[in-house]
C-alpha positions, 0 to 999 in steps of 0.5 A: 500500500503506498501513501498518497504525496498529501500524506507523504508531505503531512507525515514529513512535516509532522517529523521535521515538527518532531525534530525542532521540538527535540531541538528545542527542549534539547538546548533548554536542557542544557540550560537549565543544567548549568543555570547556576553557573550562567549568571557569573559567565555571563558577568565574567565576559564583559561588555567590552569583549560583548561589544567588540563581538558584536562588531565583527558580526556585523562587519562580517555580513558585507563581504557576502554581499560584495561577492554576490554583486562580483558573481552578479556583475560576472554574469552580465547583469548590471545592477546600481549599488542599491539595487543590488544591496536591496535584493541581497538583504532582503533575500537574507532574512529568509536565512531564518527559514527551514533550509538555505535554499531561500535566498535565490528564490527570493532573490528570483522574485524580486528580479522583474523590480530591479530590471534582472533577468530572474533565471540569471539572478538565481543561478547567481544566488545557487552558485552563491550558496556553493561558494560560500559553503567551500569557503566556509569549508576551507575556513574551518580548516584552522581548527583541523591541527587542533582537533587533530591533536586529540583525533588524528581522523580529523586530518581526513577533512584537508583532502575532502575540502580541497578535493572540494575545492578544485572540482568547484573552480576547476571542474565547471561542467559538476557545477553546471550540473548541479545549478540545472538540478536547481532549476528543476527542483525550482521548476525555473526552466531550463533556461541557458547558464552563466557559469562564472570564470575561474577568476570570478569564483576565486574572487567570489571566494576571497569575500566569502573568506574574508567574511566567514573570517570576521564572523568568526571572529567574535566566538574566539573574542568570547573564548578568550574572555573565558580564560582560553589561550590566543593561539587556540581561540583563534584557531578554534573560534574561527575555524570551529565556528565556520564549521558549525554555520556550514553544518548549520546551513546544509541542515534544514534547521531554522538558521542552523538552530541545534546543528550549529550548536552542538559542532560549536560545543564539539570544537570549542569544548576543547577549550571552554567547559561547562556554563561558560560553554553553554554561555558562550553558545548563547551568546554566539548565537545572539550575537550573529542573530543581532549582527545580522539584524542591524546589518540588513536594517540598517542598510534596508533603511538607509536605502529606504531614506534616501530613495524617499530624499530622492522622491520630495527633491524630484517633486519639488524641483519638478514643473508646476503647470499653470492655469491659463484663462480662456 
């Protein structure tokens, strides 16, 4: 007897339903576990440390942003600044969505207002998704030596991230593959396919780097504010940190919630343990949350204050008729 697709997709959305609730009363656990313990750990940080933190989150959204404009631009769509800005951040808040695939529908929707080629923008934002995924992975190299240490097995994570890394740049006839099975799995036609060049994804790659780097930042910033050496925060802050967000995105958790979690507390438990491992989670993940938020709202109102600056100059300056007597 087989199931009709209406009772496939109940049963699918009644088990993802199970796993968010598992998640959720998973972490409020461990919570409650060390509860004792959180209000000294968070006192013991600091509102400096939590302030300079914070910063780098927010730093940490931009070089995304210019390198989707990069992988845009080396499409052949042109886009002014703030158009491209616009579409970027406000297909970011889906990130909080099940699943990372979000953005390039959204960013296919909002094509016709800004004059962009729907098909081209997402594909755009498909090969934007790789992309950040491989730099993410070869950011979280940096915690590979320390891991290692204790676990040789994680010396097996070089050769797959590099191997990765080449069949990307090298090999564009897998990612071709790969953005025509997006197509279909978003019914967008088989529309023709702008792979970008060699020079354009390693451009695309050295944002991404830069802005994984700057996120990650802030964990190792919380890691030393709880006693950890310099050397292994960074190592392990950036790196485990990257790690966690990749493993977070390729779930299909709401913004990684629960997946990030517990591979941050797999890396960084190295270093931090009890309360102030589960107050440096929280923190992290309030911290990313608010480095985004202020990001995209600022820059959503800064766009939105001056295209209205722009409208009162236009009717002002813009011919009044006159009134003629018959």
């Amino acid at each position: 007897m087989t199931r009709s697709p209406n009772g496939r997709r109940l049963l699918l959305r009644l088990l993802r339903t199970a796993v968010y609730a598992i998640i959720v009363v998973f972490l409020c656990w461990q919570l409650w576990r060390v509860r004792h313990g959180l209000g000294d750990s968070l006192t013991s940080v600091g509102w400096g440390a939590v302030g300079l933190a914070a910063g780098f989150t927010v730093v940490g959204t931009f070089p995304g942003f210019f390198g989707w404009r990069l992988l845009v631009t080396g499409s052949g769509i042109r886009l002014t600044v703030s158009d491209a800005a616009w579409v970027f951040f406000l297909s970011g808040v889906t990130r909080y969505l099940p699943g990372a695939i979000w953005p390039p529908i959204v960013q296919a929707a909002l094509a016709r207002r800004v004059g962009a080629p729907a098909a081209g923008l997402m594909t755009a934002g498909l090969i934007t998704l790789v992309l950040t995924a491989l730099s993410g992975s070869i950011v979280g190299l940096l915690a590979v030596p320390y891991l290692a240490a204790d676990d040789p097995l994680w010396w097996l994570a070089l050769p797959l991230v590099l191997a990765g890394a080449g069949a990307v740049v090298l090999a564009p006839r897998l990612l071709a593959k790969l953005l025509r099975l997006g197509q279909r799995l978003l019914r967008r036609g088989a529309h023709e396919i702008a792979l970008p060049t060699a020079r354009t994804s390693m451009g695309v790659l050295a944002y991404n780097v830069l802005g994984w780097c700057c996120n990650g930042t802030h964990a190792a910033i919380l890691a030393v504010a709880f006693g950890a050496p310099l050397a292994g925060a960074l190592t392990l802050g950036i790196g485990g940190f990257v790690l966690s967000a990749v493993a977070g995105a390729l779930s299909q958790a709401p913004a990684g919630l629960g997946v990030r979690e517990v591979v941050l507390g797999l890396t960084l438990g190295v270093l931090v343990s009890g309360p102030d491992l589960v107050t440096l989670l929280l923190l992290s993940r309030l911290l990313t949350t608010l480095g985004h938020v202020i990001a995209t709202l600022g820059v959503l109102g800064l766009l939105a204050g001056t295209r209205f600056v722009a409208a009162r100059r236009a009717a002002r300056t813009s011919p009044v008729p006159s009134l003629t007597r018959e």
